[in-house]
Each structure stands twice: as C-alpha cells, then as structure tokens.
mmCIF entry with sequence, helices, sheets and N, C-alpha, C, O atoms, coordinates in Angstrom:
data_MODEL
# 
_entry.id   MODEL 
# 
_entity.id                         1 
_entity.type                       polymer 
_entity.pdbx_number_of_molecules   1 
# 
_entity_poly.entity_id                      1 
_entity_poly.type                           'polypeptide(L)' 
_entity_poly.nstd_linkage                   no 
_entity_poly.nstd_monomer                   no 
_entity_poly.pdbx_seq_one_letter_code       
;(UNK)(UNK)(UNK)(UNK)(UNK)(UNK)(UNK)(UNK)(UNK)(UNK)(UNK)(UNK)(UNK)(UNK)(UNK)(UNK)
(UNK)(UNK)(UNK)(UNK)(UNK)(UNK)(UNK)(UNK)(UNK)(UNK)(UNK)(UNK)(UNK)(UNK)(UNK)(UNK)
(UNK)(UNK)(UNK)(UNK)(UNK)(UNK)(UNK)(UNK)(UNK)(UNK)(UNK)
;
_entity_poly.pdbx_seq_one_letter_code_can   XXXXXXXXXXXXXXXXXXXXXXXXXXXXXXXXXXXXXXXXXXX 
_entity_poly.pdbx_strand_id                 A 
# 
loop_
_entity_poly_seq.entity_id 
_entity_poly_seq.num 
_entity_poly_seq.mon_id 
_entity_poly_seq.hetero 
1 1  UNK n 
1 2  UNK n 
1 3  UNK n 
1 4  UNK n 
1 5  UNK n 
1 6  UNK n 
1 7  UNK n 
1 8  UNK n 
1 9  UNK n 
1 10 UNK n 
1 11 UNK n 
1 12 UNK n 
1 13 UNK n 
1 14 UNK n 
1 15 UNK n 
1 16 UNK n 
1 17 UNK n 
1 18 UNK n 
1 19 UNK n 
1 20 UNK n 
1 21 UNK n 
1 22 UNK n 
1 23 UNK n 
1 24 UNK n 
1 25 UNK n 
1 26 UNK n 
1 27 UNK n 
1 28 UNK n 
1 29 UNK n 
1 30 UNK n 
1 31 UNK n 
1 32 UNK n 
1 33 UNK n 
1 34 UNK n 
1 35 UNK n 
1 36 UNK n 
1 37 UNK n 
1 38 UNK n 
1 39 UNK n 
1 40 UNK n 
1 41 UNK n 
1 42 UNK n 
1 43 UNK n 
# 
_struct_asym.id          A 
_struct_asym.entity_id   1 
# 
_struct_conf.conf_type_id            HELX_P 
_struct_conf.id                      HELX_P1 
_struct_conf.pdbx_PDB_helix_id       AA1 
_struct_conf.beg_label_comp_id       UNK 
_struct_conf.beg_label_asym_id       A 
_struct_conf.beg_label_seq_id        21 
_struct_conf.pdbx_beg_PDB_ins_code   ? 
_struct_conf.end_label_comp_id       UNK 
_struct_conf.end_label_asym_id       A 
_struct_conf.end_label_seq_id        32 
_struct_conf.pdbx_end_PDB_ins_code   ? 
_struct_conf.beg_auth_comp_id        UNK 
_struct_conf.beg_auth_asym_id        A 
_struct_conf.beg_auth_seq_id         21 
_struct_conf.end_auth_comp_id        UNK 
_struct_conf.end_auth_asym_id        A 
_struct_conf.end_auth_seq_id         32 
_struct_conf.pdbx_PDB_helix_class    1 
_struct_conf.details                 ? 
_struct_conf.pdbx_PDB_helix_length   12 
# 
_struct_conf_type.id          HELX_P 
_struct_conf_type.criteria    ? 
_struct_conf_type.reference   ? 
# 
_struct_sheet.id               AA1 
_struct_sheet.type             ? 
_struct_sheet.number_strands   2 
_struct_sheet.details          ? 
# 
_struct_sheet_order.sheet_id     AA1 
_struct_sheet_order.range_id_1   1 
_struct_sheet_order.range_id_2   2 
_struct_sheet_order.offset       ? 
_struct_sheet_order.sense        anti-parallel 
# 
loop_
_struct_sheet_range.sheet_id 
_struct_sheet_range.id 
_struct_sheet_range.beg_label_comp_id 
_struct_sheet_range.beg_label_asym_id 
_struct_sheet_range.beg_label_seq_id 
_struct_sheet_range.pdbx_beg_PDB_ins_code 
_struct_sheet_range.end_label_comp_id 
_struct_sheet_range.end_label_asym_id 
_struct_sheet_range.end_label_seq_id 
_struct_sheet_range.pdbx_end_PDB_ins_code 
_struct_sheet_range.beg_auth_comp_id 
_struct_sheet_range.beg_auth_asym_id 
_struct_sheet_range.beg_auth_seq_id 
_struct_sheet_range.end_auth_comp_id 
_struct_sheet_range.end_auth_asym_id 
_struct_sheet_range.end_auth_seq_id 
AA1 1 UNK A 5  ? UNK A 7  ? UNK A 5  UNK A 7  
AA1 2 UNK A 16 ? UNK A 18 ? UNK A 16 UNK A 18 
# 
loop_
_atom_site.group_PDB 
_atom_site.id 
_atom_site.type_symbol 
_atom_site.label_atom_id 
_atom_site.label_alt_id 
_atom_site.label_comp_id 
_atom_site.label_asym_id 
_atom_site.label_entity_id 
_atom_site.label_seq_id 
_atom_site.pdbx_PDB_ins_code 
_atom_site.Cartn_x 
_atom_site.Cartn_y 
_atom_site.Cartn_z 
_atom_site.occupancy 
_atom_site.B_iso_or_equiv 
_atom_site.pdbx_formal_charge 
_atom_site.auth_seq_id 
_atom_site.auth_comp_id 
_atom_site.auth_asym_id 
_atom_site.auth_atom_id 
_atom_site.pdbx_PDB_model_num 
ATOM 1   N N  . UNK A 1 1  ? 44.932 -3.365  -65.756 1.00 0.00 ? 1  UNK A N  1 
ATOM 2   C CA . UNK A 1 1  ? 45.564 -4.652  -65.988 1.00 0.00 ? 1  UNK A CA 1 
ATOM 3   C C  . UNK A 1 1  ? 45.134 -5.237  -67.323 1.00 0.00 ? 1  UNK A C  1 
ATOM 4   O O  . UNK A 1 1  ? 45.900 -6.033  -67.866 1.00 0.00 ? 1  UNK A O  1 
ATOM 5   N N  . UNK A 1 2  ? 44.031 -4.935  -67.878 1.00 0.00 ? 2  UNK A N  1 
ATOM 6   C CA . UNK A 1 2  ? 43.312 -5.355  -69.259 1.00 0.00 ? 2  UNK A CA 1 
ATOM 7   C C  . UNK A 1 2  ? 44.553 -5.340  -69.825 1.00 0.00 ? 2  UNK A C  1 
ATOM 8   O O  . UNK A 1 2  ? 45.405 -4.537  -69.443 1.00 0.00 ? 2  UNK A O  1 
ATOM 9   N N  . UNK A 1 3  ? 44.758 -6.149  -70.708 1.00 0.00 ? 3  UNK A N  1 
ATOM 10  C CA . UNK A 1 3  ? 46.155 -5.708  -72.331 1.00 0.00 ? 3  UNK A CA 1 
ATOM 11  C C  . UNK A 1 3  ? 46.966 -6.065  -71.832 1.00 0.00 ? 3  UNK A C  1 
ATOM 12  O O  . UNK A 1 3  ? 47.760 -6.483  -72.676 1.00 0.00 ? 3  UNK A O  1 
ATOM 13  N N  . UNK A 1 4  ? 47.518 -6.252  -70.394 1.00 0.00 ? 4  UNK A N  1 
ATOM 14  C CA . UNK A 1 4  ? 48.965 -6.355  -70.051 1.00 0.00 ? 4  UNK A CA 1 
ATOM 15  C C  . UNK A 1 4  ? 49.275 -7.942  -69.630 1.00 0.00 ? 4  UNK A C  1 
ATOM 16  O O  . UNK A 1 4  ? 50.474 -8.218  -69.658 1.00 0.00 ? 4  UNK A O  1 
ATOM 17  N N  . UNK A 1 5  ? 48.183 -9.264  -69.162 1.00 0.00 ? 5  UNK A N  1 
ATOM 18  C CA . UNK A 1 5  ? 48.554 -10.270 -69.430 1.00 0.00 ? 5  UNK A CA 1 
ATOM 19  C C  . UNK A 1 5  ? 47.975 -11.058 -70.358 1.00 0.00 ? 5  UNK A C  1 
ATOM 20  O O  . UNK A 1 5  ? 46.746 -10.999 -70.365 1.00 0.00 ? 5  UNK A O  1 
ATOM 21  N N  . UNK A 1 6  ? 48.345 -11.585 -70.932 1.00 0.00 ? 6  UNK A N  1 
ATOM 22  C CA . UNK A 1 6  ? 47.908 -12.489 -71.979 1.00 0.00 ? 6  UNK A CA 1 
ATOM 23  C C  . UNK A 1 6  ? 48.361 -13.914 -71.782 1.00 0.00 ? 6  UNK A C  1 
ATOM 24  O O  . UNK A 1 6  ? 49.491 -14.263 -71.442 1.00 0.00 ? 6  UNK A O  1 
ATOM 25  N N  . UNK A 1 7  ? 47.413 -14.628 -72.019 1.00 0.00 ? 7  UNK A N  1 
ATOM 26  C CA . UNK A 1 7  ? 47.481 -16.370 -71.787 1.00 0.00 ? 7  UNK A CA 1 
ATOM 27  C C  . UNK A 1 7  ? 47.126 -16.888 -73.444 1.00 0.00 ? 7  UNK A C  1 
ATOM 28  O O  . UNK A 1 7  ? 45.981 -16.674 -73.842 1.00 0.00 ? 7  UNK A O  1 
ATOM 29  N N  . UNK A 1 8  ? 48.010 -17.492 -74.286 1.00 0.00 ? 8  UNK A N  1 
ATOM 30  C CA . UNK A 1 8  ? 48.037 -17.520 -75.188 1.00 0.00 ? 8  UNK A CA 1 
ATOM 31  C C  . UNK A 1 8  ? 48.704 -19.535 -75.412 1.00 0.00 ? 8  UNK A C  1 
ATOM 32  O O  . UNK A 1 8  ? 49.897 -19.794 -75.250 1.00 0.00 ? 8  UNK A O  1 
ATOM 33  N N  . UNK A 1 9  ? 48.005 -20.283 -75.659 1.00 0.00 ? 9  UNK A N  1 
ATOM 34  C CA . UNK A 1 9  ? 48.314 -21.560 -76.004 1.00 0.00 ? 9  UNK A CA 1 
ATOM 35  C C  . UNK A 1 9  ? 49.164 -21.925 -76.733 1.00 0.00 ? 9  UNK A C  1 
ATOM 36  O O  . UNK A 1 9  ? 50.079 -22.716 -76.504 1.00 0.00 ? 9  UNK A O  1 
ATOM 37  N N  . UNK A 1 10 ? 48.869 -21.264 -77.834 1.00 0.00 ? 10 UNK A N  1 
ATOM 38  C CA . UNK A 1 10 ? 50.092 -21.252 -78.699 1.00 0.00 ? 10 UNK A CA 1 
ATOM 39  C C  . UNK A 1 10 ? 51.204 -20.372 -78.635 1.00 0.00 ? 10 UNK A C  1 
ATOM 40  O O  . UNK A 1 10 ? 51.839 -20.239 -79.681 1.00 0.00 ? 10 UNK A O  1 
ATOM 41  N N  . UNK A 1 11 ? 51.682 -19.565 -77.351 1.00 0.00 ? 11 UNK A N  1 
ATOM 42  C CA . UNK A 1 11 ? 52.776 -18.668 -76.976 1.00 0.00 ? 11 UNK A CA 1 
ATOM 43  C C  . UNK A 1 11 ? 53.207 -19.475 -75.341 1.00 0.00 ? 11 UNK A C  1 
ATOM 44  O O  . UNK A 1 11 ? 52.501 -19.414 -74.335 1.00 0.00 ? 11 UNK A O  1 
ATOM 45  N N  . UNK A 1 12 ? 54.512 -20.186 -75.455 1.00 0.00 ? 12 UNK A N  1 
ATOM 46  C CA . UNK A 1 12 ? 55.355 -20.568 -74.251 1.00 0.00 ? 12 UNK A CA 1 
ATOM 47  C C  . UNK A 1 12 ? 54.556 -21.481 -73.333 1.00 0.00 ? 12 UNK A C  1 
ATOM 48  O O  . UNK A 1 12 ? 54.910 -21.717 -72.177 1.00 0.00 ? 12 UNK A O  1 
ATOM 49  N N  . UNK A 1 13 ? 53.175 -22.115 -74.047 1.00 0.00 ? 13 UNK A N  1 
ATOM 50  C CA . UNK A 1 13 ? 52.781 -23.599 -73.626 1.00 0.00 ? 13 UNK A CA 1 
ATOM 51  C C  . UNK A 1 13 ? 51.348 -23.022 -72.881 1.00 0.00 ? 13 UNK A C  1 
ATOM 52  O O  . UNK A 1 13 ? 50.709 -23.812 -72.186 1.00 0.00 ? 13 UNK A O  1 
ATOM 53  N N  . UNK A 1 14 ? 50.847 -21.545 -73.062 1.00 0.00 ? 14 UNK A N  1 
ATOM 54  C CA . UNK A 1 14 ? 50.059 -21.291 -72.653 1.00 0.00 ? 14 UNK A CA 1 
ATOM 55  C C  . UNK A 1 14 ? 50.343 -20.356 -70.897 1.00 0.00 ? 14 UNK A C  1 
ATOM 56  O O  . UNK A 1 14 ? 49.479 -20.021 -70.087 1.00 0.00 ? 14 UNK A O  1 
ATOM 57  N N  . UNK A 1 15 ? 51.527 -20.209 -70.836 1.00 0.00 ? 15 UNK A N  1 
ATOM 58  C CA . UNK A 1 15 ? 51.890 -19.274 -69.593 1.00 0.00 ? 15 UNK A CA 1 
ATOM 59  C C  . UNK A 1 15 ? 51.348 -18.012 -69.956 1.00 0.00 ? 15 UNK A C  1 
ATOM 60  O O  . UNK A 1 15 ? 50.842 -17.717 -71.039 1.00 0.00 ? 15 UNK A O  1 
ATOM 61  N N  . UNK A 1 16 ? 51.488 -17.343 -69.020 1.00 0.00 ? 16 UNK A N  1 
ATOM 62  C CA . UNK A 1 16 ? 51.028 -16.157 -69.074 1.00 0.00 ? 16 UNK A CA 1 
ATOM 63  C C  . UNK A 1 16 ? 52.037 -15.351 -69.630 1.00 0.00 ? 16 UNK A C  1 
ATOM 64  O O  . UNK A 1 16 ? 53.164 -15.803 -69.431 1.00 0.00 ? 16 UNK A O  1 
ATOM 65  N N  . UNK A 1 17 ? 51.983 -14.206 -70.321 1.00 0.00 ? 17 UNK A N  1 
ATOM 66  C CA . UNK A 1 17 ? 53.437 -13.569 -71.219 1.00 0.00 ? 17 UNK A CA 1 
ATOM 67  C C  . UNK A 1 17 ? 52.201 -11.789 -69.943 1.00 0.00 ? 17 UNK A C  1 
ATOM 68  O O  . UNK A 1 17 ? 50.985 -11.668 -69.790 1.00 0.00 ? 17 UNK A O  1 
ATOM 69  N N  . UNK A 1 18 ? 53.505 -10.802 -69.350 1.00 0.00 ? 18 UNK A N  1 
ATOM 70  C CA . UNK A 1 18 ? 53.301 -10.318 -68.881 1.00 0.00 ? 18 UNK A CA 1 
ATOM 71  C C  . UNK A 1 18 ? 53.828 -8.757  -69.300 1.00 0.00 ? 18 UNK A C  1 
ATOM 72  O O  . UNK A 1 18 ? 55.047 -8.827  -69.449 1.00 0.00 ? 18 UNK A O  1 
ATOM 73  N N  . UNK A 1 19 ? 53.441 -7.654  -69.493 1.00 0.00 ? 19 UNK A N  1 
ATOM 74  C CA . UNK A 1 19 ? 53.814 -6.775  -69.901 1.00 0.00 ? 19 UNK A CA 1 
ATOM 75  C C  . UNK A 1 19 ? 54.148 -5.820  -69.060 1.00 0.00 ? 19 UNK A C  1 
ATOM 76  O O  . UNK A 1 19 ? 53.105 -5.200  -68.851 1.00 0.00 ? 19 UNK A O  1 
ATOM 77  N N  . UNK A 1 20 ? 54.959 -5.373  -68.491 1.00 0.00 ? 20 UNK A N  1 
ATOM 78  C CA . UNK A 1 20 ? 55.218 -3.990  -67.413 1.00 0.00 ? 20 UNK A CA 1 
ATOM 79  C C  . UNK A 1 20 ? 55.421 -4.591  -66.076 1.00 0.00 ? 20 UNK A C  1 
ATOM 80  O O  . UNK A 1 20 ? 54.703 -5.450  -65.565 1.00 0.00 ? 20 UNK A O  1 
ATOM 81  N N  . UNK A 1 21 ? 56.377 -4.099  -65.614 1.00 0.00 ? 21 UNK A N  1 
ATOM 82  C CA . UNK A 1 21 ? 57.025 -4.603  -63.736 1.00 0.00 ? 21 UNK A CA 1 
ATOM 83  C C  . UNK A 1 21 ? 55.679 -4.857  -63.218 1.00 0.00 ? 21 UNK A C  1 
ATOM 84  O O  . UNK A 1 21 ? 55.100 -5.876  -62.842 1.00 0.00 ? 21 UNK A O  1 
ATOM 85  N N  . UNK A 1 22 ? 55.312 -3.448  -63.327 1.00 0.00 ? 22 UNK A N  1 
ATOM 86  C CA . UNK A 1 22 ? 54.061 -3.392  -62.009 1.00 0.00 ? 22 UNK A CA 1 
ATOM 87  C C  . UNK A 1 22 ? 52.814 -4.294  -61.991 1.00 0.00 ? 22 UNK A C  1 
ATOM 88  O O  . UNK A 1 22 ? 52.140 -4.862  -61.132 1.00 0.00 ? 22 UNK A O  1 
ATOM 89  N N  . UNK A 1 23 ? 52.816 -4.104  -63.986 1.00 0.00 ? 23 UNK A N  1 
ATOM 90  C CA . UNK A 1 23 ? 52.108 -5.558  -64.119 1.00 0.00 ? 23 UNK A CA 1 
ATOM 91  C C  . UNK A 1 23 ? 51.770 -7.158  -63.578 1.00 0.00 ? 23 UNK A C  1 
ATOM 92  O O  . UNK A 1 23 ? 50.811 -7.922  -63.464 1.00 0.00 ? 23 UNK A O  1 
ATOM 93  N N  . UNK A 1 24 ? 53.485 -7.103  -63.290 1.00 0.00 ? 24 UNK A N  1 
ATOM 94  C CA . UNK A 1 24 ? 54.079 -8.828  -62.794 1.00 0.00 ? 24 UNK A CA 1 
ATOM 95  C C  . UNK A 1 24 ? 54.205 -8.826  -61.140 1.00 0.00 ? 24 UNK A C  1 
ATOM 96  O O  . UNK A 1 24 ? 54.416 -9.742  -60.346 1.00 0.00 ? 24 UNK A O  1 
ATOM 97  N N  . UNK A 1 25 ? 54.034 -7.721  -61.003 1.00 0.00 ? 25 UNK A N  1 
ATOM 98  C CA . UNK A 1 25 ? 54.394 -7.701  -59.173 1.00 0.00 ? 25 UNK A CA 1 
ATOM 99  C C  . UNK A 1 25 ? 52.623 -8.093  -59.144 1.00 0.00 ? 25 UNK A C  1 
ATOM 100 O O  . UNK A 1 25 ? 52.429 -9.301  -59.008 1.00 0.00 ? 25 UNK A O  1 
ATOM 101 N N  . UNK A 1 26 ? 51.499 -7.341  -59.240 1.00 0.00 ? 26 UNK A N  1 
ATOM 102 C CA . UNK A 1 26 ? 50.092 -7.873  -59.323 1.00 0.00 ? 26 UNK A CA 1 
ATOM 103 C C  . UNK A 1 26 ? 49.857 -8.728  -59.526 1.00 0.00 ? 26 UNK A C  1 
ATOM 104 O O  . UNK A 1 26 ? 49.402 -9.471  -58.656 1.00 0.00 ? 26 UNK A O  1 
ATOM 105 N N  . UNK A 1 27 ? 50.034 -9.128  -60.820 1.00 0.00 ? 27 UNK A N  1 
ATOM 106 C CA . UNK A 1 27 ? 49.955 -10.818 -61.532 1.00 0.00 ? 27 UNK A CA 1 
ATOM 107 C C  . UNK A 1 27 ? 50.449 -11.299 -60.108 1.00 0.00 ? 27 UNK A C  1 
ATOM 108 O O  . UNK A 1 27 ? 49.542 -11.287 -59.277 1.00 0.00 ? 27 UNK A O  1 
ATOM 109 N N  . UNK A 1 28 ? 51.745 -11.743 -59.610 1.00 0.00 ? 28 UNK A N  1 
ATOM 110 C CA . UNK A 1 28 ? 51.964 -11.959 -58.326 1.00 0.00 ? 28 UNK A CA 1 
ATOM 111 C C  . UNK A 1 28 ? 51.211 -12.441 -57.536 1.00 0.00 ? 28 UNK A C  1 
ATOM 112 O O  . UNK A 1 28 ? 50.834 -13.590 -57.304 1.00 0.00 ? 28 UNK A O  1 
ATOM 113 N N  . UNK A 1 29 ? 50.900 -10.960 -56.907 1.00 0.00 ? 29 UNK A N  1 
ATOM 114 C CA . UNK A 1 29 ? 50.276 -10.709 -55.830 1.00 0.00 ? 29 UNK A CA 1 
ATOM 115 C C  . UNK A 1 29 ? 48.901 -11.654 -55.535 1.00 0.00 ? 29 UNK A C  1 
ATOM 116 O O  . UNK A 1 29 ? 48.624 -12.163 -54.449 1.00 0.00 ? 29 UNK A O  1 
ATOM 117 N N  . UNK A 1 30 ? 48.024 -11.768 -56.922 1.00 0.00 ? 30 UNK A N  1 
ATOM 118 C CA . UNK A 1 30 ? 46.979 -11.772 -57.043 1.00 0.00 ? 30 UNK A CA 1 
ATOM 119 C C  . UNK A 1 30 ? 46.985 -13.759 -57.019 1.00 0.00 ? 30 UNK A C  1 
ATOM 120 O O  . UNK A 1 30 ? 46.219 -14.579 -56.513 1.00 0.00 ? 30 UNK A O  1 
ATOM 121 N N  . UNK A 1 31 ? 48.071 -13.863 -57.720 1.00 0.00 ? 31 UNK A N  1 
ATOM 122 C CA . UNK A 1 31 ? 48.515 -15.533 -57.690 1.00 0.00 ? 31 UNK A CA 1 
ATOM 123 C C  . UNK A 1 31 ? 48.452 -16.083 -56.229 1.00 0.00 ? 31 UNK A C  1 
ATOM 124 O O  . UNK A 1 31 ? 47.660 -16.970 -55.910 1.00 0.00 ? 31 UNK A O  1 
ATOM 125 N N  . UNK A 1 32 ? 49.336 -15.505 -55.358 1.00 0.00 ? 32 UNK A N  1 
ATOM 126 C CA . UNK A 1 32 ? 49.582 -16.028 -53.964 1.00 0.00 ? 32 UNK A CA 1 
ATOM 127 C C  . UNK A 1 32 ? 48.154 -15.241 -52.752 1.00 0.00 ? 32 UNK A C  1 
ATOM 128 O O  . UNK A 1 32 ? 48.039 -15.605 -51.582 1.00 0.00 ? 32 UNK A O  1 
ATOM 129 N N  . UNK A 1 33 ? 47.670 -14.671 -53.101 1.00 0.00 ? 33 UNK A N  1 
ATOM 130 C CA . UNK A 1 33 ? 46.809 -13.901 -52.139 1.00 0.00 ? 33 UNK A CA 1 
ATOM 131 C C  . UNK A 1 33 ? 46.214 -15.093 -50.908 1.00 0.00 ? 33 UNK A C  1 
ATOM 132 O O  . UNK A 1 33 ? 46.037 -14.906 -49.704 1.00 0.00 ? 33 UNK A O  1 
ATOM 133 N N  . UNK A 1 34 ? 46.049 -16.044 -51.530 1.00 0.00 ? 34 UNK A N  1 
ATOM 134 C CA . UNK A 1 34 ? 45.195 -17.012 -50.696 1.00 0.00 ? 34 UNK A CA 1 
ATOM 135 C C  . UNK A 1 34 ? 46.276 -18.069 -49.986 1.00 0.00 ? 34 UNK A C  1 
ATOM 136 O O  . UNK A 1 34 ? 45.960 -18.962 -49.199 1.00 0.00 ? 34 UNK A O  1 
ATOM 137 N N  . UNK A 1 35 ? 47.386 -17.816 -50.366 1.00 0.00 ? 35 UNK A N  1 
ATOM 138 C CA . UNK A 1 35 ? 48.242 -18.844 -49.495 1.00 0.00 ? 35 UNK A CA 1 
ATOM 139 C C  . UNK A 1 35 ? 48.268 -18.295 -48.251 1.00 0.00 ? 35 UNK A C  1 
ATOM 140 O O  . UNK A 1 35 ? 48.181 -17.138 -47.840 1.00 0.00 ? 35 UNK A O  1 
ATOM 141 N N  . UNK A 1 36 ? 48.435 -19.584 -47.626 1.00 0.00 ? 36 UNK A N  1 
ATOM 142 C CA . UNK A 1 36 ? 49.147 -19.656 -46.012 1.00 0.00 ? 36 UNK A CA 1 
ATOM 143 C C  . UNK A 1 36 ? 50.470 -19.699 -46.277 1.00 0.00 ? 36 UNK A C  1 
ATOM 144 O O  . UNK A 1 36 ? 51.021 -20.047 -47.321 1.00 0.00 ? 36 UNK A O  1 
ATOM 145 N N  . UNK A 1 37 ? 51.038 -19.247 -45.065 1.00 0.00 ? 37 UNK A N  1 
ATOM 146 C CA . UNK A 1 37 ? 52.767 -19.283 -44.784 1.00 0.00 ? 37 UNK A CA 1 
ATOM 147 C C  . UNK A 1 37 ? 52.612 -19.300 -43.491 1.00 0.00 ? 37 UNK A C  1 
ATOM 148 O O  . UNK A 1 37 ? 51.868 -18.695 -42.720 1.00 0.00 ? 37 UNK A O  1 
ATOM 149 N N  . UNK A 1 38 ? 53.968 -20.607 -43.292 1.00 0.00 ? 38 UNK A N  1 
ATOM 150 C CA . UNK A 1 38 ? 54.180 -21.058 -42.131 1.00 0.00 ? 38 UNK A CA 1 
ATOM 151 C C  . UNK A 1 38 ? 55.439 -20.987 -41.815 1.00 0.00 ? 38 UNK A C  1 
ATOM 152 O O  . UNK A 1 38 ? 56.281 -21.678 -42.389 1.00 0.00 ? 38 UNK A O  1 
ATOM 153 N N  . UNK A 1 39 ? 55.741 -20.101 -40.817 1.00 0.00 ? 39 UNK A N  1 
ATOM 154 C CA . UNK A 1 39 ? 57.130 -20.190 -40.707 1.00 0.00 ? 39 UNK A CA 1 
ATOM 155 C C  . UNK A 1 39 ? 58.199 -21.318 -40.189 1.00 0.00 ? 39 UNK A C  1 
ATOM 156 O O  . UNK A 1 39 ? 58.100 -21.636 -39.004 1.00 0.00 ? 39 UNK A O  1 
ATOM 157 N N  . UNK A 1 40 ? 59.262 -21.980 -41.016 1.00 0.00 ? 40 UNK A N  1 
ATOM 158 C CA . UNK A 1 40 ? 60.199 -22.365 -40.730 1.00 0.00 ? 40 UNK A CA 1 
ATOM 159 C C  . UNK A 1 40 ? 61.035 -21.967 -39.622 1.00 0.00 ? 40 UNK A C  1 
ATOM 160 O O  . UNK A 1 40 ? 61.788 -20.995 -39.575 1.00 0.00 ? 40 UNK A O  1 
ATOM 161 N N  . UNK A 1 41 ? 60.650 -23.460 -38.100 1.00 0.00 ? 41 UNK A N  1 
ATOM 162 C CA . UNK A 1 41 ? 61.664 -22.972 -36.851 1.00 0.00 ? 41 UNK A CA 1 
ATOM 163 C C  . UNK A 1 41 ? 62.639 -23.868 -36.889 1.00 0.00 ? 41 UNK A C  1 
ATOM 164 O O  . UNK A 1 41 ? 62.313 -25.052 -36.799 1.00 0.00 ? 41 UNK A O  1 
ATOM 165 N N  . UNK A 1 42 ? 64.057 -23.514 -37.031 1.00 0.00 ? 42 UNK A N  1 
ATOM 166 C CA . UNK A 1 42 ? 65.224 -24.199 -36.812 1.00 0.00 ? 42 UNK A CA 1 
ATOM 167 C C  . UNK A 1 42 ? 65.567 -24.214 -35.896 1.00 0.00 ? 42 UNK A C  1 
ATOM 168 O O  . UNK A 1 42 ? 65.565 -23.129 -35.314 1.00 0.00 ? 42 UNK A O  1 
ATOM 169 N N  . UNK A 1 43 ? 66.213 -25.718 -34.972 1.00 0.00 ? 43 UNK A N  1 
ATOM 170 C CA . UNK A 1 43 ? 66.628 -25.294 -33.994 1.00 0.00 ? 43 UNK A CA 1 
ATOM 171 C C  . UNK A 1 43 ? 68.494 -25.394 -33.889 1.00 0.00 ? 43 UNK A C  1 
ATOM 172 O O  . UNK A 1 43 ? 69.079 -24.974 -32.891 1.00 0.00 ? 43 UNK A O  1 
# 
C-alpha cells in the first residue's frame, strides 16, 4: 500500500488521491472497518 495513497494539502483540499482499484477497495475497507451497521426494518 506504501506509494499508492497520498494525502497531499495542496492536491483536492488534502483528500486522499488513490492509485490502483485494489488500492481503493482497501483504502475502503480499512476506512469503515470499525463501523456498526444496523439494519433498516420497513414495515
């Protein structure tokens, strides 16, 4: 993952700029790991 995200202040306000799919599916992954999800019951 080294080289492939970059957080840059002066590039798009400081977002992360991401290089390669598999890259961004991790980046992802690694973002949400700690959420809860609760499922939505409609009745």
């Amino acid at each position: 993952m080294e080289g492939r995200i970059e957080i840059n202040p002066k590039i798009l306000a400081g977002k992360p700029i991401i290089r390669g799919i598999k890259a961004a599916i991790i980046y992802a992954e690694r973002l949400v790991e700690n959420e809860e999800v609760y499922p939505i019951i409609v009745k």
